[in-house]
C-alpha positions in Angstrom: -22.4 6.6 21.4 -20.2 7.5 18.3 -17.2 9.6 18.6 -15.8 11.3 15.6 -14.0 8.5 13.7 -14.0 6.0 16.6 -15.3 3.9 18.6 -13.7 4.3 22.2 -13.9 1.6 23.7 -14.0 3.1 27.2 -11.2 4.6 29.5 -8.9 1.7 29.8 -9.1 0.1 26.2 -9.1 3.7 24.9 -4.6 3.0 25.3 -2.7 3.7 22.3 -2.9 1.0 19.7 0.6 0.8 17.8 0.9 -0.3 14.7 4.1 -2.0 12.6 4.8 1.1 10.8 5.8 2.8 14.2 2.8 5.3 14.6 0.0 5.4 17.4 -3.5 6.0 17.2 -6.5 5.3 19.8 -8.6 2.1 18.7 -11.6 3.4 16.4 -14.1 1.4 13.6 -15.2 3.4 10.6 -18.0 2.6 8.4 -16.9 2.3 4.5 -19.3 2.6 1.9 -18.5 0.5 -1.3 -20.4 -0.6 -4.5 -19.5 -3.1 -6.9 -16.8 -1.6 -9.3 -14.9 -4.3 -10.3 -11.8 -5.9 -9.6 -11.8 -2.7 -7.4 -14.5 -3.1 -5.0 -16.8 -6.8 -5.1 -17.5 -10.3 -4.1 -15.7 -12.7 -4.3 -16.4 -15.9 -5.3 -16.7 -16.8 -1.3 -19.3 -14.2 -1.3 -17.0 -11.9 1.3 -16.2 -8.7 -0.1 -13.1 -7.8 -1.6 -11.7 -6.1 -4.7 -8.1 -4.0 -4.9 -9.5 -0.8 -2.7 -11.5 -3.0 -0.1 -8.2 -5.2 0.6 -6.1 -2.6 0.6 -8.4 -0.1 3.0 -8.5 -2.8 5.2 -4.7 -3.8 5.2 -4.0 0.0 6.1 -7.2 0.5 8.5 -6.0 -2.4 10.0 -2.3 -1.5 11.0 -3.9 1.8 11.7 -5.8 0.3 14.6 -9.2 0.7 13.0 -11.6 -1.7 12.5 -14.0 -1.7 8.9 -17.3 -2.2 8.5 -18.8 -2.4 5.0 -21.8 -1.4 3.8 -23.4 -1.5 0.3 -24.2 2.1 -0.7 -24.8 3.8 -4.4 -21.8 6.4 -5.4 -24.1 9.0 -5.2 -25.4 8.5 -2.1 -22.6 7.7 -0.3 -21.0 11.4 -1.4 -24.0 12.5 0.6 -23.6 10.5 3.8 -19.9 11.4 3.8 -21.1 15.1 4.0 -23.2 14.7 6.2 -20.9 12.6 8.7 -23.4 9.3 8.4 -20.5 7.5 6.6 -17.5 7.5 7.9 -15.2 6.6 4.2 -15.4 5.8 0.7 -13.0 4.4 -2.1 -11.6 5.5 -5.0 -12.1 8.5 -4.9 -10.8 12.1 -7.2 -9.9 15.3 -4.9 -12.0 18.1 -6.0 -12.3 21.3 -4.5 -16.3 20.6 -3.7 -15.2 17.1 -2.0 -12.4 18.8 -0.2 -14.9 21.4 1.9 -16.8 17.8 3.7 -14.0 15.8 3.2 -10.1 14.5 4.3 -8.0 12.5 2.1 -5.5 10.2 2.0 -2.6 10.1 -0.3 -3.3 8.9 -3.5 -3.2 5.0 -3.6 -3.9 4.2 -7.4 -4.6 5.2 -11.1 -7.5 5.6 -12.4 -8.3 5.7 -16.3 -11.5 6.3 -17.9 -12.3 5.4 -21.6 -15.2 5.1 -24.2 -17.1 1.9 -24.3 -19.2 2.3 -27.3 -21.1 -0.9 -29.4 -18.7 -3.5 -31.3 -17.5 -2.4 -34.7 -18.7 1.0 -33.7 -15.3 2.4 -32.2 -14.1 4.4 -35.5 -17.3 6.2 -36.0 -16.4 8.6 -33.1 -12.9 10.5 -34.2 -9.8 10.0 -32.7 -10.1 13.0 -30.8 -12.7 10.9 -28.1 -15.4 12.8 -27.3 -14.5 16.4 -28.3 -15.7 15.3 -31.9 -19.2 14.0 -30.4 -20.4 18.2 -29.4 -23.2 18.3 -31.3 -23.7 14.7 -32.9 -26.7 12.4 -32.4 -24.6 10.9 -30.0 -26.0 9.7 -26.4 -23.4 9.3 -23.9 -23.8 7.6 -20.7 -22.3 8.4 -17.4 -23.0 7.5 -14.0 -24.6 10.3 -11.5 -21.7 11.6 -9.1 -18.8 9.9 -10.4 -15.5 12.5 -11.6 -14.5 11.8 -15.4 -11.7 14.2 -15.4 -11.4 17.4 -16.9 -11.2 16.7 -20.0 -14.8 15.6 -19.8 -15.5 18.7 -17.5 -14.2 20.7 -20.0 -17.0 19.0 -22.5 -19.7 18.3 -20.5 -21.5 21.3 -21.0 -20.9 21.4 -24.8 -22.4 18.4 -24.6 -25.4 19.0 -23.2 -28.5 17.1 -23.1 -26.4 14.7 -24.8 -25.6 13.3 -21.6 -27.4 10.4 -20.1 -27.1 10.0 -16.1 -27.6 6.6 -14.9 -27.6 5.3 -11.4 -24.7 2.6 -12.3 -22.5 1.6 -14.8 -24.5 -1.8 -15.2 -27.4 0.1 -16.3 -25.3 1.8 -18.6 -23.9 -1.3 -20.3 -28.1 -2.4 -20.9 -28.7 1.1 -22.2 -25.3 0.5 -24.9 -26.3 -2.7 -25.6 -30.5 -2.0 -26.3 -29.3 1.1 -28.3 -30.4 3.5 -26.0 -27.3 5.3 -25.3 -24.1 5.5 -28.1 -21.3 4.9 -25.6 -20.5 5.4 -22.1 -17.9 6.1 -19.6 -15.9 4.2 -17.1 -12.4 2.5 -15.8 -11.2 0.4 -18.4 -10.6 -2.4 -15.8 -14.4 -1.8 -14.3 -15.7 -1.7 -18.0 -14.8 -5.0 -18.9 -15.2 -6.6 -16.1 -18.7 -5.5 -15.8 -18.9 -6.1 -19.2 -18.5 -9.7 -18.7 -20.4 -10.0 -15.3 -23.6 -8.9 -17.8 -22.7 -10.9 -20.6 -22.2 -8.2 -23.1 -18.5 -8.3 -23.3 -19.2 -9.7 -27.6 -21.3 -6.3 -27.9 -19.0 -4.0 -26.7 -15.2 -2.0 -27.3 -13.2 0.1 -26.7 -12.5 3.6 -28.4 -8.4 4.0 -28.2 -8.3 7.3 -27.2 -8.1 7.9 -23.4 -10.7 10.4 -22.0 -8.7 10.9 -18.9 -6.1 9.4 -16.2 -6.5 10.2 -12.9 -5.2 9.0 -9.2 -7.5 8.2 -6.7 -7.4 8.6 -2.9 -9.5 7.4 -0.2 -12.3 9.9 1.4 -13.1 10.2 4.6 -16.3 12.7 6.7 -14.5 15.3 8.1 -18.0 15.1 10.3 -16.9 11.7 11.6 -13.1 11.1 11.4 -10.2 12.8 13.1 -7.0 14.1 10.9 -5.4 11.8 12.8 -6.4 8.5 11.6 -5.9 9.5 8.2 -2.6 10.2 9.1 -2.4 6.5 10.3 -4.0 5.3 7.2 -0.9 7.5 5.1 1.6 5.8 7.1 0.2 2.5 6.5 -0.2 2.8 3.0 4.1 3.9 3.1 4.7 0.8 4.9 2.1 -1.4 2.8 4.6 -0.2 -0.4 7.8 -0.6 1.2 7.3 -4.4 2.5 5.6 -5.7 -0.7 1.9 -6.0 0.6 0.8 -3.2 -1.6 2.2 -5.3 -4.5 0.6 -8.6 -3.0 -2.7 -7.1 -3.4 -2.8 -5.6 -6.7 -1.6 -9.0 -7.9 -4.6 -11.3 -6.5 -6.5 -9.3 -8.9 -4.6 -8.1 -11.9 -3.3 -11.3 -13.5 
């Protein structure tokens, strides 16, 4: 039967699981939704699943005396099972007031900056106030369903209207730029490019230079399906992570 956040493990392996950093908590697994966002969440080339947030959920779950399992689910979707306690966390994620009634979070862990990807040698059509100058052009801009832009975009997206083009992921989205569907799109800079090149369109693509938005990014967790408390454990780890050089470990396999 699943409790809450964890698994017990039955009255005598349900002790106290201490980790380095000092703290106790009783031995749990959660479930962690992911979908390829890289260098945050993906494959590696051993075909195990890594990325910046997956290695460094499961350095903190870890010394929090939880174990991770993965699963591969849409954005979108995965907001739902969070809800609805079916999922236990998810990565990368903005605090919002709606997320905050169905969900805990953890401290924040990492930036996040969006910007516009629009077609090469098209970047100084749009002005160099971003997107505010697009209200009202023939200009098709692509996001992905359930992900937080910032509010700067909030601020824009109804202006914008029906200029807006949902999409299920950001790969999609690159097609759609590249095939002249949409006019430009939305996403990480890190995850953009990456993308970008996973697709092969990194030659038909740029960068606009104005920022639409910087944001930090926490990790979510059910309040159906995990207790406070190993959130708590997952904050302390983090600390720790920071203060002995794992954090900075991490980021480095990736960001070179």
């Amino acid at each position: 039967m699943r409790f809450s956040s964890c698994r017990f493990l039955g009255a005598v392996l349900a002790a106290v699981v201490v980790s380095s950093a000092g703290a106790s908590h009783a031995a749990c697994s959660l479930q962690l939704g992911w979908e390829l966002y890289e260098p945050f969440q993906m494959k590696n080339s051993d075909g195990k699943i890594g990325g910046i947030d997956v290695d460094l959920f499961s350095e903190a779950a870890k010394q929090a005396g939880c174990a991770v399992t993965l699963k591969e689910v849409p954005w979108k979707r995965l907001l739902i099972d969070i809800e609805g306690g079916k999922m236990d966390a998810a990565m990368g994620a903005s605090i919002t007031a709606e997320r905050q009634a169905f969900g805990h979070f953890s401290e924040s862990y990492r930036k996040d900056e969006f910007v516009l990807f629009v077609r090469k040698g098209e970047a100084s059509k749009v002005e160099a106030t971003g997107i505010a100058s697009l209200v009202g052009k023939p200009f098709r801009l692509g996001i992905v369903g359930g992900y937080e832009y910032g509010e700067s975009f909030d601020a824009l997206k109804k202006p914008l209207g029906k200029q807006v083009d949902e999409a299920a992921s950001t790969e999609l989205n690159l097609r759609k730029l590249a095939s002249s569907r949409i006019d430009g799109l939305l996403e990480n800079n890190f995850v953009g490019l990456a993308l970008a090149r996973k697709e092969n369109l990194s030659d038909k693509i740029e960068i606009h230079p104005t920022p639409i938005s910087s944001d930090v990014v926490s990790f979510m967790f059910s309040k159906k399906s995990v207790d406070p408390a190993v959130v708590t454990g997952i904050n302390d780890a983090l600390k720790a992570m920071r203060a002995d050089g794992r954090y900075d470990q991490i980021l480095a396999r990736y960001l070179k």
